[in-house]
gemmi code that builds the backbone of each chain (N, CA, C; Angstrom):
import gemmi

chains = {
    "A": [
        ("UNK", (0.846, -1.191, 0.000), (0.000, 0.000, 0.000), (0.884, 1.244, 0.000)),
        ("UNK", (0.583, 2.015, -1.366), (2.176, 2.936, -1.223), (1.678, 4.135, -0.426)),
        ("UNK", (2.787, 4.707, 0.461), (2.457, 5.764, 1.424), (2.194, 7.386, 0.615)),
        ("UNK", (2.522, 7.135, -0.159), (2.446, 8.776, -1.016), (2.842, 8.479, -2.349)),
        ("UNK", (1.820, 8.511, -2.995), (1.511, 8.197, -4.468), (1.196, 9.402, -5.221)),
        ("UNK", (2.164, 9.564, -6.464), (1.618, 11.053, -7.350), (0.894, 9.962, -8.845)),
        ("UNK", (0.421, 10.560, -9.158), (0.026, 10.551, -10.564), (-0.666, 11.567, -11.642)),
        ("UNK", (0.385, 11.725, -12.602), (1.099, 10.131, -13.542), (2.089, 10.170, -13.239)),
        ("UNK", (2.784, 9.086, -13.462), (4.154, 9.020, -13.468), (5.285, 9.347, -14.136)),
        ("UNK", (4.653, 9.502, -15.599), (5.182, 10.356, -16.797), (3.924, 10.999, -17.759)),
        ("UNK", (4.835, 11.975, -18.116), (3.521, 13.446, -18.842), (4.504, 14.054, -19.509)),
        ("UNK", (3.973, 14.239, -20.903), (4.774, 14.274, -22.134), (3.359, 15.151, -22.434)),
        ("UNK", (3.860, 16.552, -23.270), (3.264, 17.153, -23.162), (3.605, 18.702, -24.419)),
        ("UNK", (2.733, 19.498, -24.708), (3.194, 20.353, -25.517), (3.455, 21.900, -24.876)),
        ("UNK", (4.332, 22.686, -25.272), (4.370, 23.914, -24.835), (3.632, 24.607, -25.051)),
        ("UNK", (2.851, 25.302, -23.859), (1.454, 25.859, -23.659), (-0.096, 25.243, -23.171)),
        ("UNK", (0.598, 23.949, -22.967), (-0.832, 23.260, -22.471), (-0.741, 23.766, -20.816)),
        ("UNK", (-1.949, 23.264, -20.674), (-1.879, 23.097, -18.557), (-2.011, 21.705, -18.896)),
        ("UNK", (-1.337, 21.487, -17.409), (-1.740, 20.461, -16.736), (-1.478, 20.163, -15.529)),
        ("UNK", (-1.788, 18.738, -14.937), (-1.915, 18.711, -13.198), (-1.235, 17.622, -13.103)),
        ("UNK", (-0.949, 17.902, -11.918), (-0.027, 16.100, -11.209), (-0.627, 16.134, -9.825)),
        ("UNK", (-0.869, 14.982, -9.484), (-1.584, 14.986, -8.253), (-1.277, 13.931, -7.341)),
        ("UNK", (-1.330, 14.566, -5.947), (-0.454, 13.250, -4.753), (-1.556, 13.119, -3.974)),
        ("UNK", (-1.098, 12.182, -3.516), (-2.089, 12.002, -2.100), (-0.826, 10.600, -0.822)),
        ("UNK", (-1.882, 11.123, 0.061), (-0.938, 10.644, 1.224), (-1.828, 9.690, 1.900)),
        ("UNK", (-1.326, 8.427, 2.300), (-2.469, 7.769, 3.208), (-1.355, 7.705, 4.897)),
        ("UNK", (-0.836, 8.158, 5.108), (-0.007, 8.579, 6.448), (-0.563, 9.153, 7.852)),
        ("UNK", (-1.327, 10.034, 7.452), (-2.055, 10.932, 8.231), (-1.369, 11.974, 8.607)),
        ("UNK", (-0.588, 12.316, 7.710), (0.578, 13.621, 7.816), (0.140, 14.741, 7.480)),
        ("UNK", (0.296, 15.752, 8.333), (-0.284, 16.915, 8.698), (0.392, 18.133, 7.303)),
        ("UNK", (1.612, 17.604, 6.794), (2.273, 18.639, 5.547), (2.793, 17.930, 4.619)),
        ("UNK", (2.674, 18.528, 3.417), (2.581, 18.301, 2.123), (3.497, 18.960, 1.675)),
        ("UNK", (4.255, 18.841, 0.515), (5.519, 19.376, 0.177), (5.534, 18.959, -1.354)),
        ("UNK", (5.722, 20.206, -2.289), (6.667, 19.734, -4.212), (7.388, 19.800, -3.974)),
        ("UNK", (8.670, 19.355, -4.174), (9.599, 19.169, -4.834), (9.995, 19.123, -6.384)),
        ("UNK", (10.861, 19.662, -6.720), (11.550, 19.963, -8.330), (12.630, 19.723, -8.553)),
        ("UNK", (13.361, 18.527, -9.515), (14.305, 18.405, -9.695), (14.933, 18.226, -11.114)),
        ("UNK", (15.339, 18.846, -11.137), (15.502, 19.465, -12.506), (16.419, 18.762, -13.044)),
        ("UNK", (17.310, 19.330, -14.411), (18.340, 18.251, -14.820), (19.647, 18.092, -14.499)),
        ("UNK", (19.658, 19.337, -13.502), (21.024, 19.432, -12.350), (20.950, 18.587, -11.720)),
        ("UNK", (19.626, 17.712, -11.165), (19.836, 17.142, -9.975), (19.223, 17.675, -8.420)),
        ("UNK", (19.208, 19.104, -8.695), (18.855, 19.976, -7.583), (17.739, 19.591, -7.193)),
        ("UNK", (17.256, 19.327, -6.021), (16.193, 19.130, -5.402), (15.115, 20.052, -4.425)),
        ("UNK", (14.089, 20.589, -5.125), (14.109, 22.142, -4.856), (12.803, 22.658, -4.313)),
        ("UNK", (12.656, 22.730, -3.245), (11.290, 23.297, -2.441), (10.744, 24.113, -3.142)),
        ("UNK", (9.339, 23.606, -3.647), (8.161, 24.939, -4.356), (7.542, 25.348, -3.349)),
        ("UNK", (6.401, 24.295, -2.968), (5.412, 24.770, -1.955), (5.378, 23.746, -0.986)),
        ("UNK", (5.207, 23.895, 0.621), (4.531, 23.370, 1.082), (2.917, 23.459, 1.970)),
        ("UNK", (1.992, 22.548, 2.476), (1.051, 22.727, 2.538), (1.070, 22.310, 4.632)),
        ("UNK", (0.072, 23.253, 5.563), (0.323, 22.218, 6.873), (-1.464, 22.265, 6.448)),
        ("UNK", (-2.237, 21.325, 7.050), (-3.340, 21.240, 7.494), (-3.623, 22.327, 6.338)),
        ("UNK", (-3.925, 22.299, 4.872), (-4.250, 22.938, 3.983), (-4.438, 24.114, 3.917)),
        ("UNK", (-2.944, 24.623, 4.759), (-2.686, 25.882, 4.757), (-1.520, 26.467, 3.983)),
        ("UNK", (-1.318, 26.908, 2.991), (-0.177, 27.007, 2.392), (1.333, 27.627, 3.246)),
        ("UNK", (2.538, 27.183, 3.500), (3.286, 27.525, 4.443), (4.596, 28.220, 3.851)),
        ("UNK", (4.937, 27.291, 2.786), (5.899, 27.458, 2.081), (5.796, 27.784, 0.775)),
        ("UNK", (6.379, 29.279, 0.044), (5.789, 29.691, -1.598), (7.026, 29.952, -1.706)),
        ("UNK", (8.106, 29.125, -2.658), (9.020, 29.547, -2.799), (9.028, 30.756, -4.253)),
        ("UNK", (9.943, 31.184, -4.744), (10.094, 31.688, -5.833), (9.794, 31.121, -6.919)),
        ("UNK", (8.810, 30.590, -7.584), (8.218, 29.806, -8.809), (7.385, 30.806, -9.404)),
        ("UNK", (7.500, 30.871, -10.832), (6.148, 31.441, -11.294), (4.920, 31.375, -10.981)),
        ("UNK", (4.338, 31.979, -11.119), (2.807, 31.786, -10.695), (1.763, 31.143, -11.469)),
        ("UNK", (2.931, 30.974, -12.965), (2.013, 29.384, -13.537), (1.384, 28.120, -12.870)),
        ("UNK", (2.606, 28.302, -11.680), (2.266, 27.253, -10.800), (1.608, 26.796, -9.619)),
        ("UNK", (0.555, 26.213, -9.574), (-0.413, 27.048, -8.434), (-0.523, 25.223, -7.903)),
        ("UNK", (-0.482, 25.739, -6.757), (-0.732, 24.058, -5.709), (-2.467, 24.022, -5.266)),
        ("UNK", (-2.903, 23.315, -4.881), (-4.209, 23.255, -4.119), (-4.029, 22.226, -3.255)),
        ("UNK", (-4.817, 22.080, -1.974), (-4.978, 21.340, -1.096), (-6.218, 20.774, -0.763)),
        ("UNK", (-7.151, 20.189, -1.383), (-8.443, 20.182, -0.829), (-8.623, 19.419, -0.112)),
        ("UNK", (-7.609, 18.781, 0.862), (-7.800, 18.211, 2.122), (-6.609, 17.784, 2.562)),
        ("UNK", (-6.271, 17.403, 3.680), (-4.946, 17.122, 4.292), (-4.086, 16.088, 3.453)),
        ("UNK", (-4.977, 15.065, 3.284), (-4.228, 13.951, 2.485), (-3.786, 14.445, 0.777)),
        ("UNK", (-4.398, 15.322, 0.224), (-4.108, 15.940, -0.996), (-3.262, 16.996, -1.268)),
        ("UNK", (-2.213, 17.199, -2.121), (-1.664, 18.157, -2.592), (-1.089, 17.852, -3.971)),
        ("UNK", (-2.389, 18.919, -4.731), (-2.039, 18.555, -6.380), (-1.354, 19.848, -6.893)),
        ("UNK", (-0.652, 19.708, -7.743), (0.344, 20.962, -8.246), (-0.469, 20.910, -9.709)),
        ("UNK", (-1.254, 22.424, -9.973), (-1.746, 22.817, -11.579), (-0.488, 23.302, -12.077)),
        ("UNK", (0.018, 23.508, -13.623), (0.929, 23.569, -14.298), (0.164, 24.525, -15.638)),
        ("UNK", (0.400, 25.740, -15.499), (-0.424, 27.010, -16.739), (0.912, 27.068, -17.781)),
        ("UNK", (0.493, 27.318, -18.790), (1.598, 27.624, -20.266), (2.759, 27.270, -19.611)),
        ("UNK", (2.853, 25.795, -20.065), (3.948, 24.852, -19.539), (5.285, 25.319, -20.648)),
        ("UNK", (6.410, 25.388, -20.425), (7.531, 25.850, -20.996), (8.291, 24.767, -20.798)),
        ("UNK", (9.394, 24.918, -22.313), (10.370, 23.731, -21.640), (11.016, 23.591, -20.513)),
        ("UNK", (11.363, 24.949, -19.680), (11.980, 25.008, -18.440), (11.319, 23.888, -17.538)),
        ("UNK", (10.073, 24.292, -17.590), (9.295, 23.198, -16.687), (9.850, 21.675, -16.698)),
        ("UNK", (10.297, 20.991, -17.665), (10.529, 19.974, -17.876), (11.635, 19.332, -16.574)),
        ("UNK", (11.136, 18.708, -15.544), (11.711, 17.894, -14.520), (11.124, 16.811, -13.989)),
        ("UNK", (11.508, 16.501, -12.786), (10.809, 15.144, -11.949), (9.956, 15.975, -10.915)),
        ("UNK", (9.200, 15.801, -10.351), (8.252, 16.359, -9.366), (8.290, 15.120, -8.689)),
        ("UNK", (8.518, 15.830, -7.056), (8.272, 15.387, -5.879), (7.504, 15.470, -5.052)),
        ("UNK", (6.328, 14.806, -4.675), (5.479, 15.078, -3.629), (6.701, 14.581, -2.486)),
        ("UNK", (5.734, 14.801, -0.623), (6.258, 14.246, -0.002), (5.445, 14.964, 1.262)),
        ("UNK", (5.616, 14.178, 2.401), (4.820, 14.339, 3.345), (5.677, 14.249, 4.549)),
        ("UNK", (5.023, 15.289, 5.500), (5.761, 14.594, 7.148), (4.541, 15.040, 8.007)),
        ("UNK", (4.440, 14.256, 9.103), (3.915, 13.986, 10.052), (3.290, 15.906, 11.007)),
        ("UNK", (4.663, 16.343, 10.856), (4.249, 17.666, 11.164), (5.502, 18.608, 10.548)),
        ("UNK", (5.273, 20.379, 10.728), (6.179, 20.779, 10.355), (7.506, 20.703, 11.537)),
        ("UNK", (8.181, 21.297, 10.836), (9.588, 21.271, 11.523), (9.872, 22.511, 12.307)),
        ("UNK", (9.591, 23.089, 13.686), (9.480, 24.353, 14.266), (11.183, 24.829, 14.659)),
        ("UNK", (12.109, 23.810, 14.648), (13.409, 23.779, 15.128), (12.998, 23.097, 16.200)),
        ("UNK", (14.479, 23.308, 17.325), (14.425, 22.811, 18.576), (14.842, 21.826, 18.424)),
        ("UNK", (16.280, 21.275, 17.620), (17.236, 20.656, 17.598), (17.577, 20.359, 18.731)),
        ("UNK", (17.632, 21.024, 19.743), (17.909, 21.073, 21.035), (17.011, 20.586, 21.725)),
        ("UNK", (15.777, 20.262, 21.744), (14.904, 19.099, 22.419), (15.220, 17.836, 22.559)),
        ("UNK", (15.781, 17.788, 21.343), (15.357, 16.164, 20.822), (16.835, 15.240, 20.902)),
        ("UNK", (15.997, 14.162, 20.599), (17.334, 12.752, 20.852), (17.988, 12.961, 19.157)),
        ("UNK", (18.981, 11.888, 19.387), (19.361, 12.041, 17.745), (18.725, 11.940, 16.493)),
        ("UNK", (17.679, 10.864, 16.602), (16.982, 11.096, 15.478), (15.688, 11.320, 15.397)),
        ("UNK", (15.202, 11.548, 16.577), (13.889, 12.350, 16.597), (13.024, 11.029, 16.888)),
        ("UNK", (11.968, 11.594, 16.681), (10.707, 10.072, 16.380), (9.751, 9.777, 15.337)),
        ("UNK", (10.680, 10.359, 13.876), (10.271, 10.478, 12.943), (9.417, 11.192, 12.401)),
        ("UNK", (8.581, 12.341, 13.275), (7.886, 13.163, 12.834), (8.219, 14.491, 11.871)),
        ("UNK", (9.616, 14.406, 11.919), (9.639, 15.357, 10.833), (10.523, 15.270, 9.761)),
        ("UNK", (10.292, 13.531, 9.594), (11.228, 13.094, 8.369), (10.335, 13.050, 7.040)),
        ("UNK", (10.473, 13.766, 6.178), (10.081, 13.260, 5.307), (9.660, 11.977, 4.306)),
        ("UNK", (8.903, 11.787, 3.706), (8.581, 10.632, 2.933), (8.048, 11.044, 1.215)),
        ("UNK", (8.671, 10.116, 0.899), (8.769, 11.039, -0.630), (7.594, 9.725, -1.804)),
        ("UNK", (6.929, 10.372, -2.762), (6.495, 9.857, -4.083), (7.135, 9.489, -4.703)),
        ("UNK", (6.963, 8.706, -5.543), (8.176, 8.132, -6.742), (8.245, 9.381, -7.764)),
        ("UNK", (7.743, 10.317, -7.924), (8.330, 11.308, -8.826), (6.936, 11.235, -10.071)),
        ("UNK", (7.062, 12.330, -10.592), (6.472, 12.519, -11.647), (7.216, 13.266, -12.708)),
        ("UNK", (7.664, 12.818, -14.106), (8.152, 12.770, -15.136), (7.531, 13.692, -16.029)),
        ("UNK", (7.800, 15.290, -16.135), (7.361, 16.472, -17.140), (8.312, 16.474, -17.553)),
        ("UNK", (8.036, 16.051, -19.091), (8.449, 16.701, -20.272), (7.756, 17.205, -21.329)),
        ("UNK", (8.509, 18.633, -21.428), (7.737, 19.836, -22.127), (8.433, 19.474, -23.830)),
        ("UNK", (7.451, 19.472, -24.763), (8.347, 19.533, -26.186), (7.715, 20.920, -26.601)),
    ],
    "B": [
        ("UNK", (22.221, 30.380, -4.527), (22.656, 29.904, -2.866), (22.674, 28.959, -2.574)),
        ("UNK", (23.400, 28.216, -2.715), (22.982, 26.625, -2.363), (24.186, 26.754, -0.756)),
        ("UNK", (23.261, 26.239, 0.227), (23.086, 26.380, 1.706), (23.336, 25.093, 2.080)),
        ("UNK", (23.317, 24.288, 0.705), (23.252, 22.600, 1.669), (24.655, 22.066, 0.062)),
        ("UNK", (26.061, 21.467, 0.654), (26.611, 21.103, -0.794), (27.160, 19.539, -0.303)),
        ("UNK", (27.034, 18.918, -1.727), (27.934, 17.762, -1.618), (28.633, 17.951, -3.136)),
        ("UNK", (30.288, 18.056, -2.885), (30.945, 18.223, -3.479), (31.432, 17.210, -4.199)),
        ("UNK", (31.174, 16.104, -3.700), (31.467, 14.908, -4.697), (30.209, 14.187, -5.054)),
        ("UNK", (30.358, 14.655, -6.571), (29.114, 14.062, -7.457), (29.197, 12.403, -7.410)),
        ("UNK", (30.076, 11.913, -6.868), (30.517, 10.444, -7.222), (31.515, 9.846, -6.616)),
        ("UNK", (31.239, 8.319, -5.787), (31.949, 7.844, -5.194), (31.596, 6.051, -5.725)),
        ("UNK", (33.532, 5.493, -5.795), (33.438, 4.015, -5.643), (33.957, 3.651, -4.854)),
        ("UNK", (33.610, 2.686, -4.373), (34.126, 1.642, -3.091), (33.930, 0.105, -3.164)),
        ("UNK", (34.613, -0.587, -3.007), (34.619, -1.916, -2.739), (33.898, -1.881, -1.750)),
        ("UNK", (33.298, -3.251, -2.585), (32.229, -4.216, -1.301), (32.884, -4.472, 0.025)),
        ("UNK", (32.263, -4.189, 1.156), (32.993, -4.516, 2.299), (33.811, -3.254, 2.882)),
        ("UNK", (33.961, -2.575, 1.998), (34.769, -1.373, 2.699), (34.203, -0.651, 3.177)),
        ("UNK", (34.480, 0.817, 3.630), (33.838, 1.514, 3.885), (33.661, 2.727, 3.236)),
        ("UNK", (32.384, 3.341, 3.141), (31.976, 4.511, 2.197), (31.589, 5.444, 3.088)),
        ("UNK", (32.044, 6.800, 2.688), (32.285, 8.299, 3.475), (31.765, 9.179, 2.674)),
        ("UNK", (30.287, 9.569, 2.743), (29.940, 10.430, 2.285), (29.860, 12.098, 3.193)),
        ("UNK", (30.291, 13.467, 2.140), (30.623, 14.133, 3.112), (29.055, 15.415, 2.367)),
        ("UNK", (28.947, 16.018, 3.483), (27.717, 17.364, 2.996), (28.371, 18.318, 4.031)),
        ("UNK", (28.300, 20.085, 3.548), (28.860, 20.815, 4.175), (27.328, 21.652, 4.062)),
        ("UNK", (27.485, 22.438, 4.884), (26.716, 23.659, 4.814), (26.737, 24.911, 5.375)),
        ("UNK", (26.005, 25.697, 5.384), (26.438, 27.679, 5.605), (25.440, 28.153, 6.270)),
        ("UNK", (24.269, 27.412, 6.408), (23.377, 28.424, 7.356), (23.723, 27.602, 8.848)),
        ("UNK", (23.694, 28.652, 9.736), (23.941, 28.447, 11.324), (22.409, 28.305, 11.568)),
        ("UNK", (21.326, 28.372, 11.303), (20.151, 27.664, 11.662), (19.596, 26.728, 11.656)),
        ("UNK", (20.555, 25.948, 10.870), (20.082, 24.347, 10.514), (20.572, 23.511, 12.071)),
        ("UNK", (19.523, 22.836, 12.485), (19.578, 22.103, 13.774), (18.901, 20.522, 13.538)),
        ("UNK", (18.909, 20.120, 12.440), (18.431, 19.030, 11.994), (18.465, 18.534, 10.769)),
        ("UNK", (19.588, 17.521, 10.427), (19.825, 17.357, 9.201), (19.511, 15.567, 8.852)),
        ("UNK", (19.376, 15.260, 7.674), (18.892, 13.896, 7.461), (19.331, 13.533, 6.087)),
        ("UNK", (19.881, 11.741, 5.922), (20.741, 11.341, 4.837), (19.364, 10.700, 3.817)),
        ("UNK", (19.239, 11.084, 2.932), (18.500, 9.864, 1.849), (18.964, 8.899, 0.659)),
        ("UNK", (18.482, 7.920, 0.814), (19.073, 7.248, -0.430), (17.832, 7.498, -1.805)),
        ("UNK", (18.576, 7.094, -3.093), (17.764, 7.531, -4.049), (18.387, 6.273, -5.171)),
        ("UNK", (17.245, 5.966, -5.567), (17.541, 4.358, -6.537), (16.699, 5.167, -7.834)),
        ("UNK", (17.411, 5.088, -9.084), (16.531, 5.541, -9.980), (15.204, 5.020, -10.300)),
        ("UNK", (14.465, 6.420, -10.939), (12.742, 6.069, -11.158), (12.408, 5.913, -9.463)),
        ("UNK", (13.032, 6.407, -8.638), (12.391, 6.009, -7.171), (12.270, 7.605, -7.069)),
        ("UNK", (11.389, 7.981, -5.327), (11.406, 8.804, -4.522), (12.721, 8.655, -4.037)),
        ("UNK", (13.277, 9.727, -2.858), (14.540, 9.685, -2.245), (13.789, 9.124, -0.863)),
        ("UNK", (14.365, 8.048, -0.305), (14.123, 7.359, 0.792), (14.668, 7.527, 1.682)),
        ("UNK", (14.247, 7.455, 3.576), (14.720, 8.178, 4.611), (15.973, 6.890, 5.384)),
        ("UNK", (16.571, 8.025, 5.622), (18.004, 7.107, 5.813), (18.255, 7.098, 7.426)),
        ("UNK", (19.061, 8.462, 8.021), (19.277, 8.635, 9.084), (19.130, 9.825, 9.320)),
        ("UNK", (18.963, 10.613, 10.451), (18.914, 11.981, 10.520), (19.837, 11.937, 12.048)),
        ("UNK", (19.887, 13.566, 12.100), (20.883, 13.548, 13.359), (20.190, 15.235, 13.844)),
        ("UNK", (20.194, 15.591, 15.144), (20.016, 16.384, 15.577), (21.085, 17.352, 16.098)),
        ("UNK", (20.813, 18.977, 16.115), (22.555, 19.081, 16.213), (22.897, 19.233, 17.903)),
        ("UNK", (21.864, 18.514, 18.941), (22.386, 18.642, 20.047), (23.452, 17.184, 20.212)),
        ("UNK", (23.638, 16.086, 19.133), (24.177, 15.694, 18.644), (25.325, 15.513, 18.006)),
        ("UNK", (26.740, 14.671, 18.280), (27.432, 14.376, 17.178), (27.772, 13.462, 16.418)),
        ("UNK", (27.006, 12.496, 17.073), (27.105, 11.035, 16.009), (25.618, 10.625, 16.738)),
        ("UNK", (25.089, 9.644, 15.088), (23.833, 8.665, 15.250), (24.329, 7.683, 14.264)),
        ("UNK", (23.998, 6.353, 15.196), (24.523, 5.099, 14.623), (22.721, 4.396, 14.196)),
        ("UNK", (22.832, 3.903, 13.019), (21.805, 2.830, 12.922), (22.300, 1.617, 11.802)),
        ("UNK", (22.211, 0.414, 12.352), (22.708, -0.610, 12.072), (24.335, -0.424, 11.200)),
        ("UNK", (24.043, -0.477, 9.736), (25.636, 0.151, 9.308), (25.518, 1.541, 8.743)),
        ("UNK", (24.792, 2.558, 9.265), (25.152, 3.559, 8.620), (24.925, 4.317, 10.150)),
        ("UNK", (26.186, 5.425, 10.164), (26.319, 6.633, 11.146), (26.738, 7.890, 10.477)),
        ("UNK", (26.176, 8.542, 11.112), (26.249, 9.857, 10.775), (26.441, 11.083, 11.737)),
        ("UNK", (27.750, 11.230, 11.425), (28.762, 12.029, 12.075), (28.325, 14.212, 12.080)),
        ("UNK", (28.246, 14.543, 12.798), (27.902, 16.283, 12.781), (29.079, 16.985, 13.467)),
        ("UNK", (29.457, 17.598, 12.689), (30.739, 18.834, 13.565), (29.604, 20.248, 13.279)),
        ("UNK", (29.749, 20.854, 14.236), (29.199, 21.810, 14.006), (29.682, 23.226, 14.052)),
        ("UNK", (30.776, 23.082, 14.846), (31.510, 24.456, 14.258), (32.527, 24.108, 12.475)),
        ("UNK", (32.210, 23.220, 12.114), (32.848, 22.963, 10.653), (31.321, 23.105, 10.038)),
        ("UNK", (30.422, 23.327, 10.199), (29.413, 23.145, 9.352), (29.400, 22.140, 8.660)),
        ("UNK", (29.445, 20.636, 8.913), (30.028, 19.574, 8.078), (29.498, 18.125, 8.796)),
        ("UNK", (28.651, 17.639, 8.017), (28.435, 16.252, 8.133), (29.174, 14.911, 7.346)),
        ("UNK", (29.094, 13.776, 7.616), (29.616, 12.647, 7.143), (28.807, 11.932, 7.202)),
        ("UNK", (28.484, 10.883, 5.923), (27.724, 9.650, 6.261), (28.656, 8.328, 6.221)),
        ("UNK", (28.927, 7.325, 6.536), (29.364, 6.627, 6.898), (28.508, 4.885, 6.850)),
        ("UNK", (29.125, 4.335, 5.743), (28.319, 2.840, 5.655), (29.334, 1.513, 5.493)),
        ("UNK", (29.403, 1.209, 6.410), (30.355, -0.144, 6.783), (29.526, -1.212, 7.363)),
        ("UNK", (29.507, -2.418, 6.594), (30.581, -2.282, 5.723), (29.607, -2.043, 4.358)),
        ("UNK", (30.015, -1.870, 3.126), (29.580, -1.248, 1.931), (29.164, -2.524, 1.322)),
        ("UNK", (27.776, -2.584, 0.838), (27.347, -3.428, -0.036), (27.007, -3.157, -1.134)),
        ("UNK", (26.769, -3.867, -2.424), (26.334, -3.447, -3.747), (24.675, -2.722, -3.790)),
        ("UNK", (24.138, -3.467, -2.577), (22.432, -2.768, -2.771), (23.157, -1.427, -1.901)),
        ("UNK", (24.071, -1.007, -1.782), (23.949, 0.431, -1.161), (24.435, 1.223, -2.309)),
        ("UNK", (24.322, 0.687, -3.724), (24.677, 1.781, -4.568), (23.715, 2.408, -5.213)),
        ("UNK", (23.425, 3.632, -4.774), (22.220, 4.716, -5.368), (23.175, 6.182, -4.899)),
        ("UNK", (22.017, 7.087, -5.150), (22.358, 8.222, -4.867), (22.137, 9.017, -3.457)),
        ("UNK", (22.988, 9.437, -2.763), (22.629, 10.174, -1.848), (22.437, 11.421, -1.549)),
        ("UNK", (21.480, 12.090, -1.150), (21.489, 13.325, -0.425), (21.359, 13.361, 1.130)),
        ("UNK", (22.499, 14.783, 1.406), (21.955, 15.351, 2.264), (21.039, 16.565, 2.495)),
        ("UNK", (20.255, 16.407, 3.557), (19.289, 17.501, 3.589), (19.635, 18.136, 4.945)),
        ("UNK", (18.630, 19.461, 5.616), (19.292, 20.054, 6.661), (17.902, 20.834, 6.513)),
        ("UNK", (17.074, 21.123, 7.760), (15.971, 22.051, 8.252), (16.290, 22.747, 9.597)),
        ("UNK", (16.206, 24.283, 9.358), (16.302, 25.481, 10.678), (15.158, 25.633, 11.105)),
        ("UNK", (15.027, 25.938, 12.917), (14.244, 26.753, 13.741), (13.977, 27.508, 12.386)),
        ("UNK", (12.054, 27.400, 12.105), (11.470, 28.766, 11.887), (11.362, 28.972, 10.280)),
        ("UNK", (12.074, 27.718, 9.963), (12.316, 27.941, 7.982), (10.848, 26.961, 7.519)),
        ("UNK", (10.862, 25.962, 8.222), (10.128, 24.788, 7.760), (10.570, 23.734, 6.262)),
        ("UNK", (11.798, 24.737, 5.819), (12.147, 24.104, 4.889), (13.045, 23.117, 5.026)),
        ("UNK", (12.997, 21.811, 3.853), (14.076, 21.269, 4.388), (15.016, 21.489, 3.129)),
        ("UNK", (16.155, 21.959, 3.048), (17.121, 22.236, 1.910), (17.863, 20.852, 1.471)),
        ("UNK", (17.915, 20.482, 0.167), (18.884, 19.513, -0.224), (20.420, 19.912, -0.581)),
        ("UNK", (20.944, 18.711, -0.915), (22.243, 19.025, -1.764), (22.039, 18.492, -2.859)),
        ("UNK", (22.902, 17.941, -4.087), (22.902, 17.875, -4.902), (23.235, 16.473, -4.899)),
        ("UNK", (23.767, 15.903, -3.961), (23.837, 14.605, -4.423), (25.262, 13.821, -4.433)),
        ("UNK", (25.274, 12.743, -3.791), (26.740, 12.093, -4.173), (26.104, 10.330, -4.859)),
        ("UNK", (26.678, 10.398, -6.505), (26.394, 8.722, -6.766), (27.147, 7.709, -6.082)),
        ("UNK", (26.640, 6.744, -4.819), (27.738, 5.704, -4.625), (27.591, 4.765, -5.533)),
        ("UNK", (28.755, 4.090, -5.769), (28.909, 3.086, -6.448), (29.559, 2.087, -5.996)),
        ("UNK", (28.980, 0.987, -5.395), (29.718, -0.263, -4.381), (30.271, -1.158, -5.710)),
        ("UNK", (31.271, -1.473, -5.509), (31.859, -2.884, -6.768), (31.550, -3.944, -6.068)),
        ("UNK", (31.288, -4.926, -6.483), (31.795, -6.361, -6.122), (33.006, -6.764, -6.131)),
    ],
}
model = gemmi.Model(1)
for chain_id, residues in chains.items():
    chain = gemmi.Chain(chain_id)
    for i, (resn, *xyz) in enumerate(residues, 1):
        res = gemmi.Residue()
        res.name, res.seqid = resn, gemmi.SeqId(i, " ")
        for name, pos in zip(("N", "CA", "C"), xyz):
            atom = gemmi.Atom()
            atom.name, atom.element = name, gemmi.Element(name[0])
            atom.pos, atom.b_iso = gemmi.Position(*pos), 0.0
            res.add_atom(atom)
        chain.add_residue(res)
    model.add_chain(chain)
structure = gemmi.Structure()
structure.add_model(model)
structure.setup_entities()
């Protein structure tokens, strides 16, 4: 039973269409997270979501718009897709956000604010 | 800005030996950092994390070492097997960011 599933898995696609990729979480994890990894490799915070509140908007165009329509969901829309766009997309989920307080905790915590990642979703823009 | 680096795109090691992966970083707010492995066509999968009241976390063969006035972690897998060859990142989240920053990645490559 996979813990955080996006679909599709690959999306081949023309410059200027929209389109959507969509995750869902069966975890019961309170935040939602894209990820972008481009053909560097870079692995790159867009948005994240807590309790379908948007938390995190990094610097992305505004082609790119996330929605949350419930805790377990976070689908990323995609407006006049460009080749730039063309990467792997990462959903991913944790339990809660991360407030700091490194200094509370044992060494590796109790997993609440480890991430868990989707197998990726495959945009390519022609 | 890249805040989180692994400078070696690529590492080999014999089976059985041991493999030293290193991640540096620059922000003094990061108080929680964590190793992933990454198998192609996969998600990046959760490895070890370490807290920085912390300087070493051991789990089975992989530890992970924190200096913190070097800004500088190590991962550490002894002994080295062939299913430990994928890609690794390190990541690192500050008090107050919620983000968690990656690096770029080191390929291990275990031989037989």
């Amino acid at each position: 039973d996979t813990a955080v599933s996006q679909t599709p898995k690959y999306l081949v696609t023309q410059m200027g269409n929209d389109k959507s990729i969509k995750c869902e979480q069966n975890l019961g994890h309170d935040t939602m997270y894209w990820y972008k990894q481009d053909s560097k490799k870079f692995l790159k915070i867009m948005f994240s979501y807590n309790n379908k509140e948007l938390i995190i908007n990094e610097t992305v165009p505004n082609r790119f718009s996330p929605k949350s329509p419930d805790k377990a969901h976070l689908n990323l829309h995609i407006n006049s897709l460009e080749l730039g766009d063309s990467a792997v997309y990462f959903c991913a989920s944790s339990q809660e956000i991360y407030l700091g307080g490194g200094q509370r905790t044992s060494g590796s915590l109790s997993g609440a604010n480890v991430l868990t990642f989707g197998a990726g979703s495959r945009l390519t823009v022609l | 800005d890249q805040q989180v680096k692994q400078n070696s795109p690529s590492l080999s090691v014999q089976e059985g030996r041991i493999s030293i992966l290193n991640c540096d970083y620059t922000n003094s707010m990061f108080d929680y950092f964590l190793w992933y492995k990454k198998y192609p066509a996969e998600g990046p999968t959760f490895l070890i994390s370490i807290s920085s009241i912390k300087d070493k976390n051991e789990d089975g063969r992989f530890t992970v070492f924190l200096n913190k006035s070097a800004k500088h972690l190590s991962l550490h897998i002894v002994p080295s097997q062939p299913g430990d060859s994928a890609v690794y990142f390190c990541a690192a989240v500050g008090s107050g960011t919620y983000k968690y920053i990656f690096g770029t990645g080191t390929r291990l490559k275990v031989l037989a």
